[in-house]
C-alpha positions as CSV (number, residue, x, y, z in Angstrom):
1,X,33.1,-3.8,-23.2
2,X,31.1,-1.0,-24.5
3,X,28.1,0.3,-22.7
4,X,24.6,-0.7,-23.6
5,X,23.6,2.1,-24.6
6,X,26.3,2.4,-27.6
7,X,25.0,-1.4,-28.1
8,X,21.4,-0.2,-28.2
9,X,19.9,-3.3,-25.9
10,X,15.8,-2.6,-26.0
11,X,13.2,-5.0,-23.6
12,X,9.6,-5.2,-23.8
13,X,7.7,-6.2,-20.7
14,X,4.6,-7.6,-21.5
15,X,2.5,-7.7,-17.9
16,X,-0.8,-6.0,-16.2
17,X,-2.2,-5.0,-12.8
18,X,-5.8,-4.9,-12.1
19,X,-7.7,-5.6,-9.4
20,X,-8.1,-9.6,-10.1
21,X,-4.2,-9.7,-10.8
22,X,-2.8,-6.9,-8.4
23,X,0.1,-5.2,-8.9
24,X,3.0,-7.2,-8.0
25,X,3.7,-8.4,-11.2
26,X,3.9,-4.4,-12.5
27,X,6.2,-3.4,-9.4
28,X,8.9,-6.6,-9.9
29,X,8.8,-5.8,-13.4
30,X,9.5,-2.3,-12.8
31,X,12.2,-3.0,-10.9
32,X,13.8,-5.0,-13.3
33,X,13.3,-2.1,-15.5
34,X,14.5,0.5,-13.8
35,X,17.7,-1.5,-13.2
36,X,18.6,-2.2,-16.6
37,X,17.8,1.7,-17.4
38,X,20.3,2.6,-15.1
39,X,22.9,0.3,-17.3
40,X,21.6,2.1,-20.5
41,X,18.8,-0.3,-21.7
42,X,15.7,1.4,-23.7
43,X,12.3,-0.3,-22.2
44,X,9.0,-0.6,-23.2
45,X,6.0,-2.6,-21.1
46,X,2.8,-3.6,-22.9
47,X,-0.3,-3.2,-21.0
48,X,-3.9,-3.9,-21.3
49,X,-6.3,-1.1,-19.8
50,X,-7.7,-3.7,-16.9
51,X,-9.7,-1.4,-14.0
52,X,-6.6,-1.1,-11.5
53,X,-4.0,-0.6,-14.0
54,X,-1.1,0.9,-13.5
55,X,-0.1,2.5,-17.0
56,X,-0.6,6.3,-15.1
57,X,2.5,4.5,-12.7
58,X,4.5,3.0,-15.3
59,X,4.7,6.1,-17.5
60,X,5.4,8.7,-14.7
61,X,8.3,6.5,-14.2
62,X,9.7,7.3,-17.4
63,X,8.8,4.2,-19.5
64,X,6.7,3.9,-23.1
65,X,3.6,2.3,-22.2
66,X,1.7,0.6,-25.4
67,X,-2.2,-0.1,-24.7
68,X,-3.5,-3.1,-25.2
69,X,-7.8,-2.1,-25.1
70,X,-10.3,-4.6,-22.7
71,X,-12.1,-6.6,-25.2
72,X,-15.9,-5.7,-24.0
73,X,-17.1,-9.0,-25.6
74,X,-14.7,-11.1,-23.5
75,X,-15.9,-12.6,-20.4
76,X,-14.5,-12.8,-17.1
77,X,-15.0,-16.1,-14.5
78,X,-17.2,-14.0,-12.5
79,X,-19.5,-13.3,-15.8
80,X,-19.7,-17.0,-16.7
81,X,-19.2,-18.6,-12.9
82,X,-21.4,-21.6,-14.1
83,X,-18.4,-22.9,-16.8
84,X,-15.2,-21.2,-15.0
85,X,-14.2,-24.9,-13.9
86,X,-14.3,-25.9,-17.7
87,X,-11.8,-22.1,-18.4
88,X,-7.7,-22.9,-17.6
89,X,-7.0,-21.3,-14.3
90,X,-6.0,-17.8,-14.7
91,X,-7.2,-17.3,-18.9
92,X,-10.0,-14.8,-17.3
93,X,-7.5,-11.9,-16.3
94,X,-6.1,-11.6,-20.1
95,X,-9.2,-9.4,-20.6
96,X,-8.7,-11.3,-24.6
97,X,-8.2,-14.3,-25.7
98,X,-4.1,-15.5,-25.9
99,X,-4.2,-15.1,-30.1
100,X,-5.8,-11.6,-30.3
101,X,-3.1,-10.6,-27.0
102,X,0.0,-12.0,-29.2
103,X,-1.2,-9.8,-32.5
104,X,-1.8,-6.8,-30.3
105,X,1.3,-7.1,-28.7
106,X,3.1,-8.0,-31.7
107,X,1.7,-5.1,-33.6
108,X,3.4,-2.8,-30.2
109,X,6.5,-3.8,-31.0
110,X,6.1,-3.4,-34.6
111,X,9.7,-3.1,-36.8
112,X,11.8,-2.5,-33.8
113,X,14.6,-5.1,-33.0
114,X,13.9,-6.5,-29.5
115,X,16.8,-7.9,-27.8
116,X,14.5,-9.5,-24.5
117,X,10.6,-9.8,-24.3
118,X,9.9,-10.5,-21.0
119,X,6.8,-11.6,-20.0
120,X,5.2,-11.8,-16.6
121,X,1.3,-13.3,-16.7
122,X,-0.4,-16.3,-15.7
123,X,-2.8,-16.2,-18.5
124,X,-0.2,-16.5,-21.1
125,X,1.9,-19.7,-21.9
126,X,4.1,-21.2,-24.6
127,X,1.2,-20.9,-27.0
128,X,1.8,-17.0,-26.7
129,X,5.6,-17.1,-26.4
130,X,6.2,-19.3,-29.9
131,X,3.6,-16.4,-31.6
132,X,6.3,-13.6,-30.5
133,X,9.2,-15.1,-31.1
134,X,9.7,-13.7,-34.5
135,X,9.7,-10.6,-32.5
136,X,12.9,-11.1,-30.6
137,X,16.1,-12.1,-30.0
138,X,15.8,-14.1,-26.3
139,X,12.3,-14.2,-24.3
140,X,12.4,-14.1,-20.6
141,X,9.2,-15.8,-18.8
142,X,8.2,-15.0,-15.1
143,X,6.7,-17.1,-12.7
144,X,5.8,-18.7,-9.8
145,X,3.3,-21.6,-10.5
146,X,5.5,-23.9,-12.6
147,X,1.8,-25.2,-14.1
148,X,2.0,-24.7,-17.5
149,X,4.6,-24.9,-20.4
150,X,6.8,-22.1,-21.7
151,X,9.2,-21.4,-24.6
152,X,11.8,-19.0,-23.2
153,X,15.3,-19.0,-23.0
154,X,15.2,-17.7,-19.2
155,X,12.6,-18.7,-16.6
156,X,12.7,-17.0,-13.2
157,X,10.3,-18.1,-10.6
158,X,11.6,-16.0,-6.9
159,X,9.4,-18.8,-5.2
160,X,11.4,-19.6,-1.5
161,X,12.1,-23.7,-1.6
162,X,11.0,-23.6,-5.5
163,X,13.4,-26.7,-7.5
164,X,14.7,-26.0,-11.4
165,X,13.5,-29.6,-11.5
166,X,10.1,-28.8,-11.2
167,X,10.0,-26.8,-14.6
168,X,12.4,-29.3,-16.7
169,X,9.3,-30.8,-18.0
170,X,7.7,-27.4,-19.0
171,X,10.2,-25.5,-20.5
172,X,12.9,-25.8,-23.9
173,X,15.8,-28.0,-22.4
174,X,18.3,-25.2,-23.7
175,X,16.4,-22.7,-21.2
176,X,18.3,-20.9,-18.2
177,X,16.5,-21.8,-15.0
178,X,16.7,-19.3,-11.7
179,X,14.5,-20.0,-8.9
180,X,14.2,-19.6,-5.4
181,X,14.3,-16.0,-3.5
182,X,17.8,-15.7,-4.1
183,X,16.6,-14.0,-7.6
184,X,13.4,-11.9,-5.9
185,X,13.4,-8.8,-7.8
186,X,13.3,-6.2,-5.3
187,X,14.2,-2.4,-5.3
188,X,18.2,-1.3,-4.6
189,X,17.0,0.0,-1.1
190,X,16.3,-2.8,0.6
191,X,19.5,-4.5,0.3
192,X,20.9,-1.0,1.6
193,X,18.8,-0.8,4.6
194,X,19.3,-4.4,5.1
195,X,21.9,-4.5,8.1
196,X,20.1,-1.5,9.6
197,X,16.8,-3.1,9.7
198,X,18.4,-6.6,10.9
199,X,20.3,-4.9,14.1
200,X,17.5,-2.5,15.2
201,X,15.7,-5.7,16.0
202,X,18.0,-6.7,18.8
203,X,15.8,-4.4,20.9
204,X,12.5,-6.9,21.3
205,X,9.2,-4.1,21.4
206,X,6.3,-3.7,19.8
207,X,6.4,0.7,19.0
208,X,5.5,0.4,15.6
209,X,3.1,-1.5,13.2
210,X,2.7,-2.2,9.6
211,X,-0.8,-2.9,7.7
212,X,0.4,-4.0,4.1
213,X,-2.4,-6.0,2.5
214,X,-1.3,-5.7,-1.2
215,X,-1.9,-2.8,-3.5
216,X,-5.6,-3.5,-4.4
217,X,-6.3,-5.6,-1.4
218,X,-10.0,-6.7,-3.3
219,X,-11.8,-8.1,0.0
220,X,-10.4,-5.3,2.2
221,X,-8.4,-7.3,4.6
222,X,-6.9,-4.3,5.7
223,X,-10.3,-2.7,7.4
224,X,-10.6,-6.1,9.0
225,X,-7.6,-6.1,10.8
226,X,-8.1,-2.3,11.9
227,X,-11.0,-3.9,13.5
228,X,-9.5,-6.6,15.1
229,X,-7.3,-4.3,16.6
230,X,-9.4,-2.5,17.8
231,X,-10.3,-4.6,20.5
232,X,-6.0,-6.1,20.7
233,X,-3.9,-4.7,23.7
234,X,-1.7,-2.8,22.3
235,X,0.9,-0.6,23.4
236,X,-0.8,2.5,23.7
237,X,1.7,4.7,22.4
238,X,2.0,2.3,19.1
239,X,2.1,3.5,16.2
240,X,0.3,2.5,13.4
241,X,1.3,2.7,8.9
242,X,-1.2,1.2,6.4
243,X,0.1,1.4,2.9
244,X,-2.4,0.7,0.3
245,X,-2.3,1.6,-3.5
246,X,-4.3,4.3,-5.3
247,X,-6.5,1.6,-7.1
248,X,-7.8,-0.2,-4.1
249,X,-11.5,0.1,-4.0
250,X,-11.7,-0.1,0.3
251,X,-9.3,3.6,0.3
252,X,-11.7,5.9,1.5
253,X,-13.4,3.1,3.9
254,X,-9.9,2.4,5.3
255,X,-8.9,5.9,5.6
256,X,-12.2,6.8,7.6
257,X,-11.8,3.5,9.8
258,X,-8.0,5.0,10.8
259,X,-9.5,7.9,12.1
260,X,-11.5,6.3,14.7
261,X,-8.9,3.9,15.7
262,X,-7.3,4.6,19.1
263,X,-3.7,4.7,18.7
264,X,-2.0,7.0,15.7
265,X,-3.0,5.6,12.2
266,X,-0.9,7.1,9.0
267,X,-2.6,5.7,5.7
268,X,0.0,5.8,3.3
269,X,-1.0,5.5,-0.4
270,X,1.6,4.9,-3.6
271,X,4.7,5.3,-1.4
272,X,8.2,5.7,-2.3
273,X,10.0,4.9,0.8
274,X,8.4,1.5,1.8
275,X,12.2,-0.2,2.4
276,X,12.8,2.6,5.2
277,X,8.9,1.9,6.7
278,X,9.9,-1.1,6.9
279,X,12.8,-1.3,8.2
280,X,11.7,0.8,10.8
281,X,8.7,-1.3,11.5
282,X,8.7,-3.8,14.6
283,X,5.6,-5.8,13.4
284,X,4.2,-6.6,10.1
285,X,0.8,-8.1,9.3
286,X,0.5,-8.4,5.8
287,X,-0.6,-10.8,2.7
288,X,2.0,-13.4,1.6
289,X,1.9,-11.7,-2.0
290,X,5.7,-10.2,-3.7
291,X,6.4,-8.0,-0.5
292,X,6.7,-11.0,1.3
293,X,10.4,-11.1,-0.2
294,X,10.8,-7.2,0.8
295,X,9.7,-8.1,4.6
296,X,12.1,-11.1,4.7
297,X,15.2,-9.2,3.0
298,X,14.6,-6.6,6.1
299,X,13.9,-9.4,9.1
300,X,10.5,-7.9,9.7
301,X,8.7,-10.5,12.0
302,X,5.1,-10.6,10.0
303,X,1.8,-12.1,10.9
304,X,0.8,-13.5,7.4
305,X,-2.4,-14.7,5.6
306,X,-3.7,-15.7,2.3
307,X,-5.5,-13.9,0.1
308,X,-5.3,-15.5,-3.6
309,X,-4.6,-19.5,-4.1
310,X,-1.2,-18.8,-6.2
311,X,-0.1,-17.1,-2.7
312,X,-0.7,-20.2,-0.7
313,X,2.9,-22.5,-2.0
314,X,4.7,-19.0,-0.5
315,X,2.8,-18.7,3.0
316,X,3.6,-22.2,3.9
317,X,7.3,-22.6,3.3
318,X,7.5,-19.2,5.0
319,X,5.8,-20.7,7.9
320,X,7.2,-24.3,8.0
321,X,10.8,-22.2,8.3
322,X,9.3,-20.1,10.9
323,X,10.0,-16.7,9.1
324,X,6.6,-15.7,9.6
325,X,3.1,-16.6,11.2
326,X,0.2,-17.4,9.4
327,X,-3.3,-16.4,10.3
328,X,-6.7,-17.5,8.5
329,X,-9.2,-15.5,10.4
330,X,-10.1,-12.5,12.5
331,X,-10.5,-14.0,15.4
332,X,-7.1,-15.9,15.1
333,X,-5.5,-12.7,14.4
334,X,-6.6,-11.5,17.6
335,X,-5.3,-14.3,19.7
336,X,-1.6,-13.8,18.1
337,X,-1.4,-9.7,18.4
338,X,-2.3,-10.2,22.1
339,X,0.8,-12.3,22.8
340,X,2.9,-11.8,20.0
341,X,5.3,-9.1,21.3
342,X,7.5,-11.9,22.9
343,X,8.2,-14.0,20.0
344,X,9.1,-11.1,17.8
345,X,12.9,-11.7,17.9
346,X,12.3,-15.3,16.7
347,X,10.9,-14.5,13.6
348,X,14.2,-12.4,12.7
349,X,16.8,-15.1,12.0
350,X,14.9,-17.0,9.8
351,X,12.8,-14.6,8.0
352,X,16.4,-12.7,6.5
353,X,17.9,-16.0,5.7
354,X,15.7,-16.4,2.9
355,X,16.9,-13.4,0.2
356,X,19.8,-10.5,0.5
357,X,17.8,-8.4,-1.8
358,X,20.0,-8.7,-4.6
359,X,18.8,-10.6,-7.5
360,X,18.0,-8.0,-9.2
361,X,21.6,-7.8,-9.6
362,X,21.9,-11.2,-10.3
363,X,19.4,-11.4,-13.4
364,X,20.1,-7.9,-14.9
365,X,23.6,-9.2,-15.0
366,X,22.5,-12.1,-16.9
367,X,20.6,-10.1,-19.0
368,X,23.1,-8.4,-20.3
369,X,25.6,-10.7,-20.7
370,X,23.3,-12.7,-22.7
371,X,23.2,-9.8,-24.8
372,X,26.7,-9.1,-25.3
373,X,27.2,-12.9,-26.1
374,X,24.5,-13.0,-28.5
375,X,26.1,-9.9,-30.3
376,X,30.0,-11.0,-30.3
């Protein structure tokens, strides 16, 4: 079999961060990415300029990024609130409307041959996809609402619990179907750090803590819970990580709110090493966004809450399993940190039951041979 790079095997990823959409779509994407790099693949994303992108990100990482411009004339839910019920959930965070996205995006990919569009966005459906099929050989569709129809030939929705039977109706019947967290798209390194992370936890203790709210974290949930804290008995030589991203608008709030706190707080900002941080973490309070998948892969025992409406299906299956606890409100928070350290060890089991880290592995391989077998 010859390598891909001989075969010349080029992927577009069409997908955006801002601060409305966050940045998990980006980072699973990029992992994807960098994966099928590292088996010779050439790939682009396509990316409109939202405030909170991450184009800076995706290029220092060694990709072609191809702009897609905000349209000023477009308007946002929170610019028309009055008729948002009357807008499909979701169409506001295009920053276009779906027909001018498809001819930008087809114009990005101009002459080349494409052997996989993958596309990652709630605003976009089959509409979109049967405008860009002229531009490739197989499209790949990622999701995890299973409310809208799609034409792909592979659908991958990492959703814990989620059913192939509940996009049969939505999808071409020819299309590959992976769901559930099996296929979570997460980074090499937590699968390695895996058994380390799992077997540190035989030793119940609460030393170290981890504030993850999401790279944008819109609301600032993460100077809430600083403040909850506050007033939480902690151990007091615990010590405490925040990682936020570079984009969130609450940085210098939460960095200045850290200082005053009164045990050791490190605010971490576009790490590389989140696997080992958390792995080495004891206790996890964080949203139930795509690093949900990350903390279950490692065992983390996480307080959880929700902080968008397509977060909610995750949180609860989490929870009915016991993987994690769920939190709505400050005060509740407050009530669980006091007595959590006991029930840390609980939470382990059945939090790394739900992925191994690898499918990443799995759909890259897919990928590929889906490639070679369109090619022979």
């Amino acid at each position: 079999m010859k390598p891909l790079a001989e075969k010349g095997m080029v992927v577009f990823f069409r997908v955006d961060a801002s601060i409305e959409i966050g940045i998990g779509h980006v980072m699973r994407c990029l992992t994807l990415a960098d994966t099928l790099r590292s088996n010779g693949a050439e790939c682009h994303f396509v990316c409109r300029e939202h405030r909170g992108h991450l184009i800076g990100q995706i290029a220092e990482r060694g990709y072609q990024v191809h702009l897609l411009p905000v349209d000023p004339n477009f308007k946002t839910c929170s610019q028309v609130e009055s008729n948002c019920s009357k807008l499909p959930i979701y169409a506001s965070w295009l920053g276009s409307d779906w027909n001018s996205d498809a001819r930008q995006t087809s114009k990005c990919i101009g002459s080349r041959h494409v052997d996989w569009l993958i596309v990652d966005h709630y605003s976009l459906d089959a509409r979109w996809e049967k405008e860009l099929r002229g531009k490739c050989c197989k499209l790949m569709v990622i999701d995890d609402l299973a409310n809208r129809h799609h034409d792909c030939d592979l659908l991958l929705d990492q959703t814990y619990g989620r059913l192939t039977s509940s996009y049969t109706q939505l999808i071409p019947k020819k299309c590959k179907i992976f769901t559930g967290a099996k296929y979570a798209l997460l980074r090499p390194e937590f699968a390695e750090l895996r058994e380390y992370s799992i077997h540190r936890r035989n030793k119940a203790g609460l030393k170290r803590l981890l504030i993850s709210m999401g790279g944008i974290d819109k609301n600032n949930m993460t100077g809430k819970v600083l403040q909850v804290l506050q007033s939480c008995s902690l151990p007091q030589d615990c010590f405490i990580w925040v990682v936020m991203g570079e984009s969130s608008p609450w940085l210098d709030d939460v960095k200045a709110l850290a200082e005053k706190m009164s045990w050791t707080v490190e605010v971490k900002v576009g790490v590389s090493n989140m696997a080992q941080i958390m792995a080495d973490t004891d206790l996890a309070i964080g949203a139930s966004g795509s690093t949900a998948w990350e903390r279950c892969c490692l065992g983390v025992p996480t307080l959880m809450t929700v902080l968008a409406d397509n977060q909610r299906t995750i949180a609860h299956a989490l929870s009915e399993i016991k993987a994690v606890q769920l939190f709505n409100d400050a005060e509740e928070l407050k009530e669980i940190i006091n007595v959590v350290a006991e029930r840390l060890a609980l939470m382990v089991p059945a939090a790394s039951c739900v992925t191994d880290g690898l499918g990443v592995k799995h759909i890259s391989k897919y990928l590929t041979g889906e490639l070679y077998a369109s090619r022979s």
